[in-house]
MITIRO-288672 format. One record per residue (C-alpha): residue in three letters; x, y, z. Coordinates in steps of 0.2 Angstrom, whole numbers, padded with zeros to 4 digits, always signed. Layout:
BEGIN
ALAXYZ
...
% end
This chain:
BEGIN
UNK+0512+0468+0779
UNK+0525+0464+0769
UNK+0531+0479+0759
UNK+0538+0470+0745
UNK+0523+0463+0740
UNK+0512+0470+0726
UNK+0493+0476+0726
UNK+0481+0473+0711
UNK+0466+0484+0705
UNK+0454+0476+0696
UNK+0443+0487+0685
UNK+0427+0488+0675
UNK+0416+0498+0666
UNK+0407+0504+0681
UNK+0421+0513+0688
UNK+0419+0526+0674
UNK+0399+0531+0675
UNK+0403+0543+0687
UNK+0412+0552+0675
UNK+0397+0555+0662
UNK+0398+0540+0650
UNK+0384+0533+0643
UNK+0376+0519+0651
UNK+0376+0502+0643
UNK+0355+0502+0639
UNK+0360+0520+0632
UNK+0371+0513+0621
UNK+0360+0499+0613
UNK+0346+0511+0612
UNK+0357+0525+0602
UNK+0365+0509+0591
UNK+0347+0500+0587
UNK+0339+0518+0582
UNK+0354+0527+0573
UNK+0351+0544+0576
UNK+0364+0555+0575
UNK+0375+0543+0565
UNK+0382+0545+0550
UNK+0394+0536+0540
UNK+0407+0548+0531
UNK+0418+0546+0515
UNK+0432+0540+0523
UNK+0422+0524+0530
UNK+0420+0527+0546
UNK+0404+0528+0556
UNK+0403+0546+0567
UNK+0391+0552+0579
UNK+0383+0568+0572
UNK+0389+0577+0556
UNK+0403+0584+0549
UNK+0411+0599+0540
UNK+0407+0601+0521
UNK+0423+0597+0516
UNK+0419+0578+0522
UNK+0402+0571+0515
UNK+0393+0560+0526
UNK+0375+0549+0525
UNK+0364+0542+0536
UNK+0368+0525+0544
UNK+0359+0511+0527
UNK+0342+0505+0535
UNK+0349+0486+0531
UNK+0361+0488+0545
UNK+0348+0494+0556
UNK+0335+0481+0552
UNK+0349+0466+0553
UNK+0352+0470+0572
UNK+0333+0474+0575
UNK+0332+0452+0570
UNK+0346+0450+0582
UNK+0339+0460+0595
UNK+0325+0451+0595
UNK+0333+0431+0593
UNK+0345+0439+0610
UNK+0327+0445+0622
UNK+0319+0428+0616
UNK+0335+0420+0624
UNK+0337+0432+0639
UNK+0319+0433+0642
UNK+0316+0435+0662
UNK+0334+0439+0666
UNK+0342+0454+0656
UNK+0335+0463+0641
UNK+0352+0461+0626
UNK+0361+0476+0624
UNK+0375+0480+0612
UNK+0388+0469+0616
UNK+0378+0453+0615
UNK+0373+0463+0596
UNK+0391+0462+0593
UNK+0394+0447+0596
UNK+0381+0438+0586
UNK+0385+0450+0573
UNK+0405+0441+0575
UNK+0396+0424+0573
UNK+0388+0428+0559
UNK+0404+0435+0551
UNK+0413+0422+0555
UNK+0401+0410+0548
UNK+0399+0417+0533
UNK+0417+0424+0528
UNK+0426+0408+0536
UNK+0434+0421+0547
UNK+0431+0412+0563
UNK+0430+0393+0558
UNK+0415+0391+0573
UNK+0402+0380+0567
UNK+0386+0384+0576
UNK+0371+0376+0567
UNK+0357+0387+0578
UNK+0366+0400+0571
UNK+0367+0394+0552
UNK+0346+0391+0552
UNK+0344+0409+0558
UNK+0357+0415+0545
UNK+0348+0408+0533
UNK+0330+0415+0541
UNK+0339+0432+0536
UNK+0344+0429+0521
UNK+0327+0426+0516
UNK+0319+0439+0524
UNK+0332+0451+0518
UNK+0328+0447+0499
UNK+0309+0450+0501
UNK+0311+0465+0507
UNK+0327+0472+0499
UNK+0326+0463+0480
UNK+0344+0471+0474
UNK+0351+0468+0491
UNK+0364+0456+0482
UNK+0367+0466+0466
UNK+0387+0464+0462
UNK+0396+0477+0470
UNK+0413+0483+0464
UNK+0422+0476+0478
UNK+0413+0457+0475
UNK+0419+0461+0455
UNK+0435+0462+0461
UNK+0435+0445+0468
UNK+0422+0434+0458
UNK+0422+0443+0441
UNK+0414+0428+0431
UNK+0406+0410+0434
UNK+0402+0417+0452
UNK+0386+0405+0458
UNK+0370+0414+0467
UNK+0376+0405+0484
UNK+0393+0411+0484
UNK+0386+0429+0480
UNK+0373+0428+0495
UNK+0385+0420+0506
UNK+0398+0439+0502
UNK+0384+0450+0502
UNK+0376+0444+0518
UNK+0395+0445+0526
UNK+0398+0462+0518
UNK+0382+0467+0528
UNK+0388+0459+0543
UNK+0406+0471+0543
UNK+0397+0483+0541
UNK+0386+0481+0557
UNK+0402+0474+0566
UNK+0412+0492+0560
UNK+0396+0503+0565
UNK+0395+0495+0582
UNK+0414+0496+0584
UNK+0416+0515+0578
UNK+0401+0521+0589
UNK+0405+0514+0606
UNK+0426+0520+0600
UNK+0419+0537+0599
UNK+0405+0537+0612
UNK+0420+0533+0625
UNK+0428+0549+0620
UNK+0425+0562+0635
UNK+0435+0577+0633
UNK+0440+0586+0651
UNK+0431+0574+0660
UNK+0427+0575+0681
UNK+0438+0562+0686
UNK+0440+0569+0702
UNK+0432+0553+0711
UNK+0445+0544+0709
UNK+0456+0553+0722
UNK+0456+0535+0733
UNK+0467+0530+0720
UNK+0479+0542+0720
UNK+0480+0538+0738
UNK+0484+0522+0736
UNK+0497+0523+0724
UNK+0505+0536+0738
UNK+0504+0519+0749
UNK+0519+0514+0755
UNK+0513+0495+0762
UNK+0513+0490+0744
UNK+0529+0492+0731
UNK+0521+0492+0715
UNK+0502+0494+0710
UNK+0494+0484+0697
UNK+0479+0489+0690
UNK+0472+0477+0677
UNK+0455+0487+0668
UNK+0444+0482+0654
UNK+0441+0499+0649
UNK+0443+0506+0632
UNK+0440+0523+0635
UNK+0456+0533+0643
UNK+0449+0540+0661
UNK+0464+0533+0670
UNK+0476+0539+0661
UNK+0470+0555+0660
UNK+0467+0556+0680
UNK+0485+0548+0682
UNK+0491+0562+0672
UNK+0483+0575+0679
UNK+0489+0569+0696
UNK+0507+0568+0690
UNK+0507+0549+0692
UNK+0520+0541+0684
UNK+0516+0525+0675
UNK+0521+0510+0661
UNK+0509+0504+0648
UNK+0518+0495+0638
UNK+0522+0506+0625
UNK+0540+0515+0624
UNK+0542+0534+0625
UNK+0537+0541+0608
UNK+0553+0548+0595
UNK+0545+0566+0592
UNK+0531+0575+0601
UNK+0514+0569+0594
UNK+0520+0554+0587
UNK+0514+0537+0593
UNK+0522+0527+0604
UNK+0527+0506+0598
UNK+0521+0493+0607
UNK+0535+0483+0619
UNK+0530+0472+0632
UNK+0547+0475+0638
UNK+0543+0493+0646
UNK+0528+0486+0657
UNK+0540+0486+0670
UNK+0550+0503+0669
UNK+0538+0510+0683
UNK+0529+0504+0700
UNK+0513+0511+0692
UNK+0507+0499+0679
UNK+0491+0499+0667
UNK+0485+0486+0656
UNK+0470+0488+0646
UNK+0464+0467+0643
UNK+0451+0474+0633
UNK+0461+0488+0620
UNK+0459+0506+0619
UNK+0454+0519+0610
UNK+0469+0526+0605
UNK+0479+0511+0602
UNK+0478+0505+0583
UNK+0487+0494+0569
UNK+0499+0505+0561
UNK+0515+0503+0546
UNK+0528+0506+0552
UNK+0539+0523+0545
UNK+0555+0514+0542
UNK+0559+0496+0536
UNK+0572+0486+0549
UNK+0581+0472+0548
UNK+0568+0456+0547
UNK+0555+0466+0534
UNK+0563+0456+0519
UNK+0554+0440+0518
UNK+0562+0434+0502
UNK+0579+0440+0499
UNK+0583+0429+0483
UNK+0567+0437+0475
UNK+0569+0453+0479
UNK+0588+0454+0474
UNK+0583+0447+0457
UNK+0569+0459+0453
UNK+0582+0472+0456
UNK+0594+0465+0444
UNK+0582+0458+0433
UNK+0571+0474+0432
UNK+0553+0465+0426
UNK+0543+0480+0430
UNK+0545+0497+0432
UNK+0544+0502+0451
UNK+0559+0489+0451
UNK+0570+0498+0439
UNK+0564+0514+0447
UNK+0570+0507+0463
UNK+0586+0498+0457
UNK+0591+0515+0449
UNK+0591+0525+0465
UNK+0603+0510+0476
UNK+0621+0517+0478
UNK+0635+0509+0469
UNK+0640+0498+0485
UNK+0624+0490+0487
UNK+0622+0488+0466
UNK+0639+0478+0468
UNK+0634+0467+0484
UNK+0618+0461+0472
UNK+0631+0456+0458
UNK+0644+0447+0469
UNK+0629+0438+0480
UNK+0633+0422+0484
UNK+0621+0411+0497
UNK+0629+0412+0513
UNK+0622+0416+0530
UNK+0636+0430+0531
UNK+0630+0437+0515
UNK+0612+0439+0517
UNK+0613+0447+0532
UNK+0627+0461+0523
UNK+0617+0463+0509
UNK+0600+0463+0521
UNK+0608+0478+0529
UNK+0614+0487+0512
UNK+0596+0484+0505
UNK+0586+0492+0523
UNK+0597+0507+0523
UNK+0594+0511+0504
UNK+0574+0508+0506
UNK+0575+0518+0521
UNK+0584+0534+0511
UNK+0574+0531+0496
UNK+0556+0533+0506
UNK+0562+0545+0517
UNK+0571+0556+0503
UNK+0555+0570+0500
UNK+0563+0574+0484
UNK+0562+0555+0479
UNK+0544+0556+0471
UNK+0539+0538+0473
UNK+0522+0537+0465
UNK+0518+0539+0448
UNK+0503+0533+0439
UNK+0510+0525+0425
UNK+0523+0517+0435
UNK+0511+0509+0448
UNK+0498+0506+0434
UNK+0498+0486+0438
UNK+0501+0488+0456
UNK+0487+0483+0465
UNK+0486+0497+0480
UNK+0477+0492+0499
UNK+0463+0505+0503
UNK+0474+0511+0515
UNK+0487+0516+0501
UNK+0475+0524+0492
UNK+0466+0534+0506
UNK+0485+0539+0511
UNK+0487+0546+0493
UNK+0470+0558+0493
UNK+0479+0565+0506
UNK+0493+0579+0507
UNK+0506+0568+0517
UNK+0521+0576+0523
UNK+0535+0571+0538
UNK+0532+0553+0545
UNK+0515+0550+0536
UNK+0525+0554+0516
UNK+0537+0540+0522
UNK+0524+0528+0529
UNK+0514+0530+0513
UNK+0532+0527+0502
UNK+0535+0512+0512
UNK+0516+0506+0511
UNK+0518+0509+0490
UNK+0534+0499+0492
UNK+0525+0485+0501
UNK+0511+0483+0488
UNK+0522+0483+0474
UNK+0535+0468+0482
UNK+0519+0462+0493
UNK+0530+0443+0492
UNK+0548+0449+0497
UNK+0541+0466+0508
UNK+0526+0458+0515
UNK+0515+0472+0524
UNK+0519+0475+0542
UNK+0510+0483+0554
UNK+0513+0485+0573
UNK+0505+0490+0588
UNK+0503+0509+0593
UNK+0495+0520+0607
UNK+0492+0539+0601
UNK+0493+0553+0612
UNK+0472+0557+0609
UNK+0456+0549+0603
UNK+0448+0548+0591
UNK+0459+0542+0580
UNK+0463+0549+0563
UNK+0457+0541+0546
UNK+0473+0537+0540
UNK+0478+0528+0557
UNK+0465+0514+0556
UNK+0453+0505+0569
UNK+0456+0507+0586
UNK+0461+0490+0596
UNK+0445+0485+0607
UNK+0437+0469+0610
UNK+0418+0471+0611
UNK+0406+0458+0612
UNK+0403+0440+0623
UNK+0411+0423+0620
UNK+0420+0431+0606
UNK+0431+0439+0617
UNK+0437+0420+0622
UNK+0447+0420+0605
UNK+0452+0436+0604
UNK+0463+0434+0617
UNK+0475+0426+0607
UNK+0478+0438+0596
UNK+0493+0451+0594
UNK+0495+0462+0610
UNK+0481+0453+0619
UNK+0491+0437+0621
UNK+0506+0448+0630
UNK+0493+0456+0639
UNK+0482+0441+0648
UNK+0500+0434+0650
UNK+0504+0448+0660
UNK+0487+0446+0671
UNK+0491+0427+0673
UNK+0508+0427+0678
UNK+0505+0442+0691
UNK+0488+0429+0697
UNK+0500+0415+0698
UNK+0515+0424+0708
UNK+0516+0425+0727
UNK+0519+0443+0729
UNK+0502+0447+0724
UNK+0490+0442+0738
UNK+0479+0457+0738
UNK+0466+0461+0721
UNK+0454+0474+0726
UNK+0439+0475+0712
UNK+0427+0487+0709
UNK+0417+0492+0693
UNK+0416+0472+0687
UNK+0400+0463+0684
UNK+0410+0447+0682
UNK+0404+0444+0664
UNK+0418+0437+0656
UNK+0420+0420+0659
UNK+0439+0420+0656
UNK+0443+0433+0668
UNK+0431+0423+0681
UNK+0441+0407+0680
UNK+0457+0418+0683
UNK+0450+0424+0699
UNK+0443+0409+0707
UNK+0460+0400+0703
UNK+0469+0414+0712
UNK+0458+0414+0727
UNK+0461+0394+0726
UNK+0483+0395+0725
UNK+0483+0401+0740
UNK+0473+0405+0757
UNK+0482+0421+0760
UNK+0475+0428+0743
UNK+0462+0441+0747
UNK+0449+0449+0736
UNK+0439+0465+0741
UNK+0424+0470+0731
UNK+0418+0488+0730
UNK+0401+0488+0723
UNK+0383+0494+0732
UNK+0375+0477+0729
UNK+0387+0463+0727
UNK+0378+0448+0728
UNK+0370+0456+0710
UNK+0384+0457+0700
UNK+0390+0438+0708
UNK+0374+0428+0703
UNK+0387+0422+0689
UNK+0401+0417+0700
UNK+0394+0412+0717
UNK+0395+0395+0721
UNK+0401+0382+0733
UNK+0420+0387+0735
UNK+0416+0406+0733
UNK+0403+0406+0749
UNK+0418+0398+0758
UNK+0430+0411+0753
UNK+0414+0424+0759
UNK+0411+0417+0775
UNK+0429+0415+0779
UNK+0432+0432+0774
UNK+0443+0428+0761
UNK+0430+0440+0749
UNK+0427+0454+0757
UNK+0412+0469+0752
UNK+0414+0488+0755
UNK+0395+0489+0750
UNK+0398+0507+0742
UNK+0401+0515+0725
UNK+0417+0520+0720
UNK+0413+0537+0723
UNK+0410+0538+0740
UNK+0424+0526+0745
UNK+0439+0531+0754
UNK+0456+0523+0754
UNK+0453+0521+0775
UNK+0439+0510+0770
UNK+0448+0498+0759
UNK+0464+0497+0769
UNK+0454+0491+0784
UNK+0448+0478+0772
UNK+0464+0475+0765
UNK+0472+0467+0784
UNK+0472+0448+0786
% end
C-alpha cells in the first residue's frame, strides 16, 4: 500500500457501550418517567439533586405528559419494527417547535392536526396552562388574541421539553474515569505506518476518545486552537484541523463545546461606526457618557476630526477596540451600575453573569456582554464557538453544541461549526487519498451520512469499507440494496462479525488489503 494515503474511522454510538453508558431504551425510559431529574434555578435540567445553596424542583408533569402523546403518535408509526426512543421524541418535539415559534419554517399538516389534538387535550386537563407568564408580558403586553397566546404557551412547553431532553442526555454522556481500555486497536493503528494520517469522523457527543487519546499520549487536532491560559477554552478554527496526523471531528457536537462571548472585542465587532461615534459625541444616554468619559484624549479627538473615508474608519475602528478593550478589562472600571443601566434591557445571560461573583476572564466577558446590550445596533452580540477542557458545562457557559434527534439533523448541518465540519467529511470522501473507511459502532440512521458513503463506495472501485459489527446485515436493512450487494459480493464491503471489543488491529488489516 501506498504510504501516503490516508485511513478513515467511522464511528458511532455503539463504540462507546462497552464503557458503561446508558443504552439508548435506558435513556427513553429515564426521559419518559423523570426520576431523578430536577430542574435547578439556574434553568437547567440535572440528574439527581443538588447542594442547598442551588434550589431545584421536580421535572413539571406537562413536560412529562407532552412526550407521553408523542411517544405514543411515534410506536403507532413504528409499530412492528422498533419501539421510539428518545431521539425520535426530540425530534417531534423540534417539529412542534418549529411549527409553532416559526423557528423552522417546515410546514407539516400531519403534524399541525396532532398539535392541535394537544392543544386541546392540554386545556382539559391543565385549565391555567396558558395563563400570561412574565416572559409572554414582556412580549405581548396588550391586545394579545387567545390564538397568538396558545400558539406561545404551547412553544414555550415545547422548549422546555426540547431543553429537558438536550440537558439529560449532555449530562448522562458524562462518565468520569471511564474503562476505555478497549479501544487499544486504536492506538495500534494510529502507530500504523501504512497509513500517513488517520481520520476518525464520530457522531459521539460524549468525550471517550478524547480521553483514551490522552491517556495514551496521542497527539491530535480538533479544530480548536491551543487555549491562552490553563483552564481556559479553546476558540474554534477550522484552520488547526490539520496541525497533526491525528485528526477528530465530532459531526454531531459535544459536550463540552458551547456558544460563548468572546472576552475582548476585535477588529469587525463594530457593526455601525457612524452610530456608535455619534452616541459618543452626542451622549443620549448615560452608559454613553460613562463610556465617552473613560476614551483617552487621542481617541476623543479622532471622533471630532472623523471624516468618511475607508482610511479613517479603519483608524478610528482600531482607537475605539483598544479603549473598549482597557475599559472592560480595567477591574477598577465599575461598569455596571443600576441607575445607569436602568433602560437597558439585559440578555438572561447578562443577568445570570451579574448574580454571580465574576473575576478574571468572566468580569470582562460580562463588561463586554453589558456593553453589547446597551449598543445592541453598533456592538451587536457575538458569540463564538468553544471546547472546554471538562463536562458538564457551567451555568454561565451555556448549552452544549449537540445535534439530537432524526430528520432534524438534515438542517442542522448547516449551521455554525457544523457546516465546516460536514465540509471536512465531504471533501476527505471526495479525495483520492482516502480509499480505506473502516466503520464500527454505526447503525446507519442518518440518511445524510448514508448518501456520503454510498457515493464514496461509487467514486471509485478501489474505495473500500470494512464494517465491524456482530450482526451487520441488522444494522444495514436501511442501506442495503442493489449497488451495496455488489459492493458485498465483490468485497468491496467487507464484515469483521465482532464487537469492537474483541477486535484486533490483525483482524482489520487483513481486511484492509485489496
Amino acid at each position: 500500500m501506498s504510504a501516503r494515503k490516508h485511513l478513515g474511522f467511522f464511528f458511532g454510538s455503539g463504540i462507546s457501550m462497552k464503557a458503561g453508558l446508558a443504552s439508548c431504551s435506558e435513556m427513553t425510559t429515564e426521559i419518559l418517567t423523570g426520576k431523578n431529574i430536577y430542574f435547578n434555578n439556574g434553568g437547567k435540567y440535572q440528574i439527581g439533586r443538588t447542594g442547598k445553596k442551588q434550589h431545584s424542583e421536580p421535572v413539571d408533569e406537562r413536560i412529562l405528559m407532552f412526550l407521553q402523546i408523542l411517544k405514543t403518535e411515534a410506536d403507532f408509526c413504528f409499530y412492528g419494527r422498533r419501539p421510539a426512543n428518545y431521539e425520535d421524541l426530540f425530534y417531534m418535539v423540534w417539529l412542534v417547535l418549529g411549527i409553532k415559534s416559526g423557528q423552522v419554517g417546515v410546514e407539516n399538516p400531519a403534524a399541525t392536526r396532532l398539535i392541535r389534538e394537544i392543544d386541546k387535550m392540554f386545556e382539559k386537563f391543565y385549565g391555567n396552562y396558558r395563563e400570561h407568564t412574565e416572559w409572554e408580558r414582556d412580549y405581548y403586553p396588550l391586545g394579545c388574541t387567545q390564538n397568538r397566546l396558545r400558539i406561545d404557551t404551547l412553544a414555550r412547553l415545547a422548549q422546555n421539553a426540547y431543553n429537558y431532553i438536550s440537558d439529560y442526555v449532555c449530562t448522562k454522556l458524562v462518565k468520569p474515569n471511564p474503562n476505555v481500555g478497549y479501544f487499544k486497536w486504536i492506538r495500534t493503528a494510529v502507530n500504523t505506518r501504512s497509513y500517513t494520517d488517520k481520520w476518525f469522523y464520530t457522531l459521539n457527543n460524549d468525550l471517550l476518545l478524547e480521553t483514551y487519546f490522552s491517556k495514551s499520549g496521542v497527539r491530535y487536532s480538533d479544530g480548536f486552537s491551543p487555549p491562552l491560559e490553563s483552564n481556559q477554552p479553546r476558540y474554534w478554527d477550522r484552520g488547526k484541523l490539520k496541525q497533526n496526523r491525528v485528526v477528530i471531528i465530532k459531526l454531531h457536537g459535544s459536550i463540552n463545546w458551547s456558544f460563548l462571548t468572546p472576552e475582548e472585542f476585535s477588529v469587525g465587532d463594530i457593526a455601525s461606526l457612524p452610530s456608535l461615534r455619534r452616541k459618543l459625541l452626542d451622549k443620549p444616554d448615560p452608559v454613553s457618557e460613562f463610556l465617552a468619559a473613560r476614551l483617552n484624549t487621542r481617541t476623543h479627538a479622532s471622533l471630532e476630526k472623523y471624516r468618511p473615508s475607508a482610511k479613517n474608519s479603519e483608524k478610528l475602528e482600531k482607537l475605539l477596540i483598544e479603549n473598549l478593550n482597557r475599559i472592560i478589562s480595567t477591574p477598577k472600571i465599575q461598569i455596571y451600575d443600576t441607575a445607569r443601566f436602568q433602560n437597558v434591557r439585559l440578555r438572561g445571560e447578562t443577568k445570570e453573569l451579574l448574580e454571580t461573583c465574576c473575576e478574571g476572564s468572566d468580569l470582562i466577558r460580562l463588561n463586554r456582554m453589558l456593553l453589547e446590550d446597551a449598543f445592541p445596533m453598533e456592538l451587536p452580540y457575538c458569540k463564538k464557538v468553544v471546547c472546554f477542557s471538562r463536562a458538564p458545562l457551567q451555568l454561565r457557559s451555556g448549552r452544549p453544541i449537540i445535534l439530537l434527534g432524526r430528520n432534524n439533523k438534515e438542517i442542522d448541518y448547516f449551521k455554525p461549526i457544523f457546516e465546516d465540519l460536514h465540509f471536512q467529511f465531504d471533501s476527505a470522501l471526495r479525495s483520492a487519498k482516502l480509499k480505506r473507511l473502516i466503520v464500527c459502532g454505526y447503525g446507519f440512521g442518518d440518511n445524510v451520512i448514508n448518501l456520503r458513503l454510498k457515493s464514496w463506495l461509487r467514486r471509485s472501485s478501489a474505495n473500500k469499507m470494512v464494517l465491524i459489527h456482530p450482526k451487520p446485515e441488522e444494522c444495514l436493512k436501511g442501506f442495503l440494496g442493489p449497488a451495496f450487494m455488489q459492493w458485498i459480493e465483490k468485497e468491496r464491503v467487507v464484515f469483521i462479525r465482532k464487537y469492537m471489543e474483541t477486535v484486533s488491529w490483525n483482524d482489520i488489516l487483513n481486511k484492509l488489503k485489496p
